[in-house]
SEVOPA-685433 format. One record per residue (C-alpha): x, y, z; residue number from 1; residue in three letters. Coordinates in steps of 0.001 Angstrom, whole numbers, always signed. Each point is the difference from the previous one (the first is absolute). Example, Ala and Ser with C-alpha at 12.3 -4.5 7.8 and 13.67 -1.06 7.14 Angstrom:
BEGIN
{{+12300, -4500, +7800}, 1, "Ala"};
{{+1370, +3440, -660}, 2, "Ser"};
***
This chain:
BEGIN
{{-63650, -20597, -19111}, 1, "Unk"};
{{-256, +3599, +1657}, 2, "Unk"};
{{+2503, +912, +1764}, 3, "Unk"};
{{+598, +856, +3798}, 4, "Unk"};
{{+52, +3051, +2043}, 5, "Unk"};
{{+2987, -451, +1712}, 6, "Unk"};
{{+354, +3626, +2214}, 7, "Unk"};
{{-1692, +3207, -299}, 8, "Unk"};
{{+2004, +2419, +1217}, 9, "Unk"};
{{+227, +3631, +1694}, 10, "Unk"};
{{-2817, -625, +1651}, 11, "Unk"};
{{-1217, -3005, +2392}, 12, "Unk"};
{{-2505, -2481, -1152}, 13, "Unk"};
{{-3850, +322, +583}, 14, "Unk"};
{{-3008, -2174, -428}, 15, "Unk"};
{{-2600, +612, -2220}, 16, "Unk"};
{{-2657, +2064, +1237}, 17, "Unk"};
{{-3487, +1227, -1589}, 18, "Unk"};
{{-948, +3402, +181}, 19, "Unk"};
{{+212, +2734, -3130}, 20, "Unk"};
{{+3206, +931, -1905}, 21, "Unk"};
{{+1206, +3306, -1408}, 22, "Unk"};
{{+1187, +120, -3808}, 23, "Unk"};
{{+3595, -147, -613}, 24, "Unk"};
{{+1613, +3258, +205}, 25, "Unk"};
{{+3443, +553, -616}, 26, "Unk"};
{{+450, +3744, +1338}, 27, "Unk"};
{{+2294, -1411, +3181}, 28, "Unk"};
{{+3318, -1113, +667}, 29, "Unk"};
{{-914, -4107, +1317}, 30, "Unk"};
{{+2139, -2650, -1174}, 31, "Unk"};
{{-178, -3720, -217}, 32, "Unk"};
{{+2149, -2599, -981}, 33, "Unk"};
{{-1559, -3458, -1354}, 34, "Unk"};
{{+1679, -3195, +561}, 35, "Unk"};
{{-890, -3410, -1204}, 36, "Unk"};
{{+1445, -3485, -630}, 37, "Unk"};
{{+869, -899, -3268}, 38, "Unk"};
{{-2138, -2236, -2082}, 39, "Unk"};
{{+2349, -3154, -904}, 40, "Unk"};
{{-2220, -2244, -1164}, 41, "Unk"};
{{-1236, +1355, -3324}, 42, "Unk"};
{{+2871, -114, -2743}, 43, "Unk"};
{{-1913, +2526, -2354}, 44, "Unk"};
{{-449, +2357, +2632}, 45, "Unk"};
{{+172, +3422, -1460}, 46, "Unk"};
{{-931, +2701, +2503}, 47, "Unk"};
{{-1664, +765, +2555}, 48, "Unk"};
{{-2814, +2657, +1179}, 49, "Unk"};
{{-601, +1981, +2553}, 50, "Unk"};
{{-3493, +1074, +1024}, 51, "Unk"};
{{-758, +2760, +2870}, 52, "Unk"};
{{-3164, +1694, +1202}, 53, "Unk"};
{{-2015, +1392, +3112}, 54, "Unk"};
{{-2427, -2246, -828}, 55, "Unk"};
{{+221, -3163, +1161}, 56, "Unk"};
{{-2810, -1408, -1803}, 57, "Unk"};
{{+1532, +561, -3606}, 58, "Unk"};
{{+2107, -3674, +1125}, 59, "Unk"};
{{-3320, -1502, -657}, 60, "Unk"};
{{+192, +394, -3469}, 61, "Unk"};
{{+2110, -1496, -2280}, 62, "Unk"};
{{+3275, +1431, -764}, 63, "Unk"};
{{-1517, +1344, -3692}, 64, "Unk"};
{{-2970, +1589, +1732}, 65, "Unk"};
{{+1860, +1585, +2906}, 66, "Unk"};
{{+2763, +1434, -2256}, 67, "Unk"};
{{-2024, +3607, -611}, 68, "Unk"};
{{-823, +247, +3324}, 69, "Unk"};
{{+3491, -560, +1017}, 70, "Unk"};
{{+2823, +1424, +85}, 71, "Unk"};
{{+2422, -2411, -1688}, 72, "Unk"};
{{+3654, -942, -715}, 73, "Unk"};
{{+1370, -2238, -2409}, 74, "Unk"};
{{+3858, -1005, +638}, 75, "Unk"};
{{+2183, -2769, -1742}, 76, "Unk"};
{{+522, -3343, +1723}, 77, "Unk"};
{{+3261, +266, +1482}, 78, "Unk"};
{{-1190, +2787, +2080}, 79, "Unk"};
{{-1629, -738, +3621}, 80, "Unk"};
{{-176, +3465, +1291}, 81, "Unk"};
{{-1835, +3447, -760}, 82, "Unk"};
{{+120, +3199, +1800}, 83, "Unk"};
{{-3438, +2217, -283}, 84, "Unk"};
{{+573, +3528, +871}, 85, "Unk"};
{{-2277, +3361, +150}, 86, "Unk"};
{{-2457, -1760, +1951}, 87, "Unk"};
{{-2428, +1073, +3161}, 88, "Unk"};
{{+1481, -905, +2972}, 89, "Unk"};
{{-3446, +258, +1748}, 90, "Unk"};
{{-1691, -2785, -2127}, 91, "Unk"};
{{+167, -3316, -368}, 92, "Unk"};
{{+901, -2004, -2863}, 93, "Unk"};
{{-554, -3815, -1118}, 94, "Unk"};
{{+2490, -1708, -2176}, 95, "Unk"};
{{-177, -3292, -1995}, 96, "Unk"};
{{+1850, -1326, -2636}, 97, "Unk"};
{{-170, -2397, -3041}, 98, "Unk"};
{{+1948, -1889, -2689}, 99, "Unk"};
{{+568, +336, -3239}, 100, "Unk"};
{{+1027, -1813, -3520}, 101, "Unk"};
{{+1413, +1171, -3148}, 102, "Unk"};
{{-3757, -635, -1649}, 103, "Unk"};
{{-1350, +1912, +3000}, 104, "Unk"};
{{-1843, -2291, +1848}, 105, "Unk"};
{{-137, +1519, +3697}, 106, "Unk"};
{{-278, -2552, +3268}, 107, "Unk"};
{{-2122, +1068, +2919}, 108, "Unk"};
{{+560, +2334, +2610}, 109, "Unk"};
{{+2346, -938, +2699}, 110, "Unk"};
{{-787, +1078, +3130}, 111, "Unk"};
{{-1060, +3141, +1063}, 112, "Unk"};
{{+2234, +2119, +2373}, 113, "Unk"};
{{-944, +3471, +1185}, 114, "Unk"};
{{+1880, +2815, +1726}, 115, "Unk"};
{{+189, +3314, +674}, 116, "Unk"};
{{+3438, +1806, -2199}, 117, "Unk"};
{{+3090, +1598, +1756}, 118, "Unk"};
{{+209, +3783, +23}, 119, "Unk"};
{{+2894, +811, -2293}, 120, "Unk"};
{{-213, +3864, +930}, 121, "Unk"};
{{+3743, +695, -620}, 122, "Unk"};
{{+209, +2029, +3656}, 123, "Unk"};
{{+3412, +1763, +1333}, 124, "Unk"};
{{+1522, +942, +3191}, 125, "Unk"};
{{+2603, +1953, +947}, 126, "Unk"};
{{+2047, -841, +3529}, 127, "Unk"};
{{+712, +3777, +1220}, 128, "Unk"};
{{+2682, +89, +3115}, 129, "Unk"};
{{+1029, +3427, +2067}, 130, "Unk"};
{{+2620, +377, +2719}, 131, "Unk"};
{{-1644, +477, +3279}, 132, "Unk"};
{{-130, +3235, +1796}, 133, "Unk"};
{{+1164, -375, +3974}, 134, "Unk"};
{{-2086, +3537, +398}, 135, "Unk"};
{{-2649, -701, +2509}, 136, "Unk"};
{{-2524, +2927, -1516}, 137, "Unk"};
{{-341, -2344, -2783}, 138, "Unk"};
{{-3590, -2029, -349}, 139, "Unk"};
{{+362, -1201, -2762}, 140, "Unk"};
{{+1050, +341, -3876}, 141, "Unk"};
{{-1703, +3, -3093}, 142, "Unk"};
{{+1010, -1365, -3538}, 143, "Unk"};
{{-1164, +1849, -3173}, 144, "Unk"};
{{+193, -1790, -3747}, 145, "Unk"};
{{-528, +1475, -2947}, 146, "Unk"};
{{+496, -355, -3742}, 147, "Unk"};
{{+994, +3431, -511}, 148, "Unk"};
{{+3145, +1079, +1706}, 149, "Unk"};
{{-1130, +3485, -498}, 150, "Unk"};
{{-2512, -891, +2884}, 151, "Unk"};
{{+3415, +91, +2417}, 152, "Unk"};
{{+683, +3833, -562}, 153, "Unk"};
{{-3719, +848, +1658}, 154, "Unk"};
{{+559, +279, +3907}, 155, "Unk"};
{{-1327, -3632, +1289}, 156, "Unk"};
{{-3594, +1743, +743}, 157, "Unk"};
{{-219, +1214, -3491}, 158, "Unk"};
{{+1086, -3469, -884}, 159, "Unk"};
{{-2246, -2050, +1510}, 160, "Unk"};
{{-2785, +358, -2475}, 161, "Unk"};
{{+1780, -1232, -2656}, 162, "Unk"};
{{+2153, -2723, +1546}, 163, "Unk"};
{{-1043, -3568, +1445}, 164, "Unk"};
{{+490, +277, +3914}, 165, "Unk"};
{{+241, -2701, +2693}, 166, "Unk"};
{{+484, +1269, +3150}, 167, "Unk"};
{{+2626, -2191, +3136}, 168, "Unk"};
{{+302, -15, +3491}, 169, "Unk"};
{{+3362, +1483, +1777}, 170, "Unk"};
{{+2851, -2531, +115}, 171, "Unk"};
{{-1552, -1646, -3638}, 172, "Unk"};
{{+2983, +495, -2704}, 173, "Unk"};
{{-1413, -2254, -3067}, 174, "Unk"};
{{-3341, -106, -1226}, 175, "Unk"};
{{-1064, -1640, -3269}, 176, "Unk"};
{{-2171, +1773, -2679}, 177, "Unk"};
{{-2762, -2335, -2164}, 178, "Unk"};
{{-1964, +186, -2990}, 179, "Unk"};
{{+2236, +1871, -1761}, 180, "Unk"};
{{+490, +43, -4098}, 181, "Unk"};
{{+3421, -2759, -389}, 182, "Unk"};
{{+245, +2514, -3903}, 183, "Unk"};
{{+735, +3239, +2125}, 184, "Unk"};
{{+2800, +1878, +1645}, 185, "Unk"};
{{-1345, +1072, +3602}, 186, "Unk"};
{{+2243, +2553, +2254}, 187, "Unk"};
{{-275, -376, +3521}, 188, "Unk"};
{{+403, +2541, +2653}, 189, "Unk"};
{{-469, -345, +3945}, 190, "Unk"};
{{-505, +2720, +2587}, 191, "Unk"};
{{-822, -45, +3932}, 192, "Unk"};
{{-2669, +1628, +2025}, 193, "Unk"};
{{-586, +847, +3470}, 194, "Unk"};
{{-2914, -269, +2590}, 195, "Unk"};
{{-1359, +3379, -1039}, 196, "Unk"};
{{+441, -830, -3793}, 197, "Unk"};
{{+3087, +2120, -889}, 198, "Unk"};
{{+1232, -1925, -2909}, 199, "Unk"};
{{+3874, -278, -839}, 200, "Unk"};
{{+1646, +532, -4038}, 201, "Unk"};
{{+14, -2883, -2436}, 202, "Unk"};
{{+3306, -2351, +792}, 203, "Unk"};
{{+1688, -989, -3435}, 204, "Unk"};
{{-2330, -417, -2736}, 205, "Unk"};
{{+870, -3270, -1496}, 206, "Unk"};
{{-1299, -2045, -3330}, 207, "Unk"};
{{-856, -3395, -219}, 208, "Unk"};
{{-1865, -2953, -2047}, 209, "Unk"};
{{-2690, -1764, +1738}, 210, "Unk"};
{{+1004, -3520, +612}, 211, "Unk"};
{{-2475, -2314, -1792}, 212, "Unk"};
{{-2218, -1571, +2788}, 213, "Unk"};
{{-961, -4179, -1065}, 214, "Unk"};
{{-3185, -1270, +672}, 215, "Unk"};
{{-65, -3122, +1517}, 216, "Unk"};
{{-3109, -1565, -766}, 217, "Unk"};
{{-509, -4193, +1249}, 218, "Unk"};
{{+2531, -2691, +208}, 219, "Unk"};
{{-252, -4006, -948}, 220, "Unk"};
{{+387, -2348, +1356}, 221, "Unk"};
{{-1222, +2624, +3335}, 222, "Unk"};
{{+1037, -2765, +2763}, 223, "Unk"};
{{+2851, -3114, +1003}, 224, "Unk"};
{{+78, -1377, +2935}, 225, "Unk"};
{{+2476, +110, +2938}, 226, "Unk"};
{{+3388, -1774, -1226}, 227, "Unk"};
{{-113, +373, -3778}, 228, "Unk"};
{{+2339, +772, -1974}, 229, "Unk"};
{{+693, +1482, -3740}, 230, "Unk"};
{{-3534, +1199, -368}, 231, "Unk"};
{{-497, +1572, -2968}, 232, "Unk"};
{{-2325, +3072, +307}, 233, "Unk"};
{{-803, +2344, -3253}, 234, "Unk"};
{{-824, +3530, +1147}, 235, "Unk"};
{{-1946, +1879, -2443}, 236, "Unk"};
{{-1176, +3636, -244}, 237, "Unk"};
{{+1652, +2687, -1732}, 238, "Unk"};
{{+3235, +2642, -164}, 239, "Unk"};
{{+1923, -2630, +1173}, 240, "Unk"};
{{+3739, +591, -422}, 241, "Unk"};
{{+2936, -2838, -1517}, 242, "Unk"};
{{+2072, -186, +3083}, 243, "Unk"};
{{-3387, +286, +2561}, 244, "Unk"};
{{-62, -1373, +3217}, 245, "Unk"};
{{-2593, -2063, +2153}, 246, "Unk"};
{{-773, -642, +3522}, 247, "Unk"};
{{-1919, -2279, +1675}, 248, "Unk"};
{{+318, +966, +3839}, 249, "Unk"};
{{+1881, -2019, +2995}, 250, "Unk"};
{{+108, -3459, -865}, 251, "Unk"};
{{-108, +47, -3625}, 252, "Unk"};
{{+3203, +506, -1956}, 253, "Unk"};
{{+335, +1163, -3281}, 254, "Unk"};
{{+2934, -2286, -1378}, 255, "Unk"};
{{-430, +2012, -3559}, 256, "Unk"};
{{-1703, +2455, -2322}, 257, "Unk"};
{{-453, -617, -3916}, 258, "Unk"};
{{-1134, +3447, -1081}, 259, "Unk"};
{{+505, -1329, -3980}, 260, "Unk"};
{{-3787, +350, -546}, 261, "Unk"};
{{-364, +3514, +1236}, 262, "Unk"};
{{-1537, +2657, +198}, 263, "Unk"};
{{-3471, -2342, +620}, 264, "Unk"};
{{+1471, -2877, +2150}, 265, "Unk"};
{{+2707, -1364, +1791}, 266, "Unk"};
{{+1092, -3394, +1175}, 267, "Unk"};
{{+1116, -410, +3786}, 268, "Unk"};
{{+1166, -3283, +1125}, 269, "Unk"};
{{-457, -34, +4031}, 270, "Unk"};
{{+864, -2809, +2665}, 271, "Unk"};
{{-2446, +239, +3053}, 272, "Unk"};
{{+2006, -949, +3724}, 273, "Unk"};
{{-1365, -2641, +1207}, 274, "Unk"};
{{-1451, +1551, +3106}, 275, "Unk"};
{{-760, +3055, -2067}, 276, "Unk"};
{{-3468, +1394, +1543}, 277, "Unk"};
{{-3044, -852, -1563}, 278, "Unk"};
{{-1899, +3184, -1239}, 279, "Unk"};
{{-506, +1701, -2767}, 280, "Unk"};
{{+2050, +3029, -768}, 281, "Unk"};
{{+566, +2545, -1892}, 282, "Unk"};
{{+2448, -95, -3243}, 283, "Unk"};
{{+2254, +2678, -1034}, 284, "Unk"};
{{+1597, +744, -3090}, 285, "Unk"};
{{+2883, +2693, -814}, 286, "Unk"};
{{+1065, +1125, -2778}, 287, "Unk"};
{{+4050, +1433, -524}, 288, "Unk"};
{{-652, +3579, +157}, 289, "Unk"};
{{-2096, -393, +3072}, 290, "Unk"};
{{-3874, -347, -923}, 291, "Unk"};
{{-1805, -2163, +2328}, 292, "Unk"};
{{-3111, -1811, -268}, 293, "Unk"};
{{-1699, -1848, +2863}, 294, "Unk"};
{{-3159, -2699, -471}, 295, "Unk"};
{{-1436, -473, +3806}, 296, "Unk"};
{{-545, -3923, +1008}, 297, "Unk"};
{{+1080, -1078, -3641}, 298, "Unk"};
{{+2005, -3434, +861}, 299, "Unk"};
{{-1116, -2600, +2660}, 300, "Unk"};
{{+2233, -2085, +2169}, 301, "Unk"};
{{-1393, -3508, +441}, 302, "Unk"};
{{+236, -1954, +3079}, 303, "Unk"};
{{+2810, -3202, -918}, 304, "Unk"};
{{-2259, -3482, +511}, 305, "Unk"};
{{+2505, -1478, +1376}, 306, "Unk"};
{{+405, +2463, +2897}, 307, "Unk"};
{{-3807, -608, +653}, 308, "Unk"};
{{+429, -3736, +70}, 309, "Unk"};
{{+2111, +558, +3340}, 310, "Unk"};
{{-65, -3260, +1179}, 311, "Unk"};
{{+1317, -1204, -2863}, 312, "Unk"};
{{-2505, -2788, -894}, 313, "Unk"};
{{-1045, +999, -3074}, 314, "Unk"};
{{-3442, +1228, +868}, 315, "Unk"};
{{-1106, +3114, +1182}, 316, "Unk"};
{{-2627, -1143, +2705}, 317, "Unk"};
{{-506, +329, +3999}, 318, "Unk"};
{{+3135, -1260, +872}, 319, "Unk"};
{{+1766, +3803, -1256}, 320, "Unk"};
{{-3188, +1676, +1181}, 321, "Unk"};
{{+552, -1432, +3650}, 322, "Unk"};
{{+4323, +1158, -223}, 323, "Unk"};
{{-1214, +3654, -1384}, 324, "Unk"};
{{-2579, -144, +2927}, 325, "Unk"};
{{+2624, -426, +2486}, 326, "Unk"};
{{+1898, +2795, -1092}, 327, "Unk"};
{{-2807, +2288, -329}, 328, "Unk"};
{{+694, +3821, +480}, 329, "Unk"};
{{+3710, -657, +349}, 330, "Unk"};
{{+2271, +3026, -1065}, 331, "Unk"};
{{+3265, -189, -1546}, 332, "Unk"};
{{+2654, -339, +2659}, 333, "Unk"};
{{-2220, -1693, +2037}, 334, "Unk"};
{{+919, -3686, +1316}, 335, "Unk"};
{{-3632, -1264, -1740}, 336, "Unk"};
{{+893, +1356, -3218}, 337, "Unk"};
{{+1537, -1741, -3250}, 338, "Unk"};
{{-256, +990, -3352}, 339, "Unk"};
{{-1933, -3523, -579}, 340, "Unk"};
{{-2599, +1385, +1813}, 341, "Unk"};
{{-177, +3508, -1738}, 342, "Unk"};
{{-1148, -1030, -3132}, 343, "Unk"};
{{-395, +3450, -1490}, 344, "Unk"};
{{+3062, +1480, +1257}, 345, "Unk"};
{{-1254, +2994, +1915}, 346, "Unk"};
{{+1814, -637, +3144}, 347, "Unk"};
{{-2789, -1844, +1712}, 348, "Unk"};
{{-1939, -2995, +528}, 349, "Unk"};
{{-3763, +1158, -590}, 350, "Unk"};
{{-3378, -60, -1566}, 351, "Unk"};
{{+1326, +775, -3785}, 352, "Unk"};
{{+2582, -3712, +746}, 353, "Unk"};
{{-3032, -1852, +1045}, 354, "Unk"};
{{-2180, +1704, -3133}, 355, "Unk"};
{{+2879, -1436, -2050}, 356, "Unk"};
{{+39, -3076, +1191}, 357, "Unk"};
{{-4153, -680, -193}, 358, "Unk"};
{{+264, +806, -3617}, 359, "Unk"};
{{+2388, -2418, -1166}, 360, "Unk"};
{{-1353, -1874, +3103}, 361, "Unk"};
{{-138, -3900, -1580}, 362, "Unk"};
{{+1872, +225, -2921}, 363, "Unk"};
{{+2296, -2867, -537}, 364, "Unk"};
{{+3831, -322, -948}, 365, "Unk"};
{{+2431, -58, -1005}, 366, "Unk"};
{{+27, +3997, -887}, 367, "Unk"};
***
């Protein structure tokens, strides 16, 4: 029996499309992890095998005829994950999987997954604060980096060929530095300028080690609906720290973290409020020493059933259409409006409640 894809992870899930496929390179910094379910059925199970390719036709084959035009991985049978590294985060890759026995006879391929790999780029940042100047001449300041502390003895024009420069408004007193090398020392001076350009001495010239910045690449399960609670929901990318934290935005709270599996995924175990609005939004992960890593519209907030079965009859038919009706365009604060009514939880009774309510329009209890 072959066995299952159960997640492929760092990157979200794709169908199958046609088209041409670039050879493997490995020249980049993409990452994927490979998760299936164990085969428990076959008691001389001895392995099993990985196969991965841009080409989605070599599944057509066999397993022995698509092994030299895949790239392949053999691992023992009480292993159910693989990580795949120095991959091309621009391409696409399809991934199957067999069984094997001690005599080496292989099963067929399981199913075919494809994605697109994580960037792994180990990136750094440095957070870079200044007192603020109450001199009203001042339009703005400007922060110089540099490898070389040398670079700080030049006056700050002399400097500013050499250095990395960002540039802040009057009244800014923090800026933070990217894309910085997390296996250098970087000094950091800051000066201020005027309106006609007059430029100020370097403050302090201080050293620091970039913070390491995680990349947060997809999350699974990537919704729950309103009301549930102890959701389990594996974050995977990379750089993540032991000790990392996770958010989920209003509404969702983050009961724990189990960084044990770090730096490539963490575990957060989130209750949704019951009237928690239903969007998607963005997920947030930080690690101890301060690097941040954001993935826009990652994790969905479902509408509860129940709520949209508001007369309680254990259908979802014209009887809740006609009490949303009623309420229609109410406001919170409002004597028309309830909660009942505002199924999405944006603060009122509209078009996206009624949009709701039409697609689970005749579904029947109990939810």
């Amino acid at each position: 029996m072959s066995p299952s894809i159960r997640t492929l992870a760092l990157a979200g899930l794709i169908g199958l499309s046609a088209g041409s496929f670039s050879a493997l390179r490995a020249d980049t910094d993409g990452v994927l992890i490979i998760e299936w379910s164990p085969n428990t059925v076959d008691v001389d199970l001895n392995g099993y095998r990985i196969y991965m390719s841009n080409d989605p036709n070599v599944f057509d084959l066999t397993p022995a005829e698509a092994r030299t035009r895949a790239n392949t991985r053999a691992v023992p049978p009480d292993v159910a994950e693989s990580l795949f590294s120095s991959l091309d985060t621009a391409s696409t890759y399809y991934v199957a999987l067999t069984s094997f026995d001690a005599s080496g006879n292989e099963s067929v391929f399981s199913e075919v997954v494809a994605a697109r790999p994580c960037d792994a780029t180990t990136s750094g940042a440095l957070q870079v604060q200044w007192s603020g100047s109450d001199d009203l001449s001042v339009a703005g300041h400007r922060v110089y980096v540099s490898t070389e502390p040398e670079t700080f003895l030049l006056s700050p024009k002399e400097a500013r060929p050499s250095a990395i420069t960002r540039t802040a408004p009057p009244g800014t007193t923090q800026m933070t530095i990217t894309s910085l090398d997390t296996t250098k020392t970087y000094w950091v001076g800051v000066t201020s300028y005027d309106a006609s350009g007059n430029e100020s001495g370097f403050s302090e010239v201080l050293a620091a080690v970039p913070t390491i910045i995680p990349a947060l690449c997809s999350v699974a399960p990537f919704e729950a609906p309103q009301g549930a609670s102890a959701v389990a929901v594996t974050l995977y990318g990379t750089n993540f720290q032991s000790g990392a934290s996770a958010d989920f935005g209003p509404g969702v709270t983050v009961r724990s973290v189990d960084s044990s599996a770090a730096p490539l995924r963490v575990v957060a175990t989130l209750d949704v409020a019951p009237f928690a609005e239903v969007d998607s939004r963005d997920v947030t992960i930080t690690n101890p020493d301060g690097g941040v890593s954001v993935l826009p519209d990652a994790f969905d907030v479902r509408v509860d059933l129940d709520r949209v079965d508001i007369n309680g009859s254990s259908r979802i038919d014209g009887g809740d259409m006609v009490q949303v009706a009623a309420a229609f365009t109410a406001r919170s604060g409002e004597p028309r409006y309830s909660v009942s009514f505002d199924l999405n939880m944006d603060g009122v009774v509209d078009g996206s409640d009624l949009t709701l309510l039409i697609l689970y329009f005749g579904w029947v209890g109990p939810f």
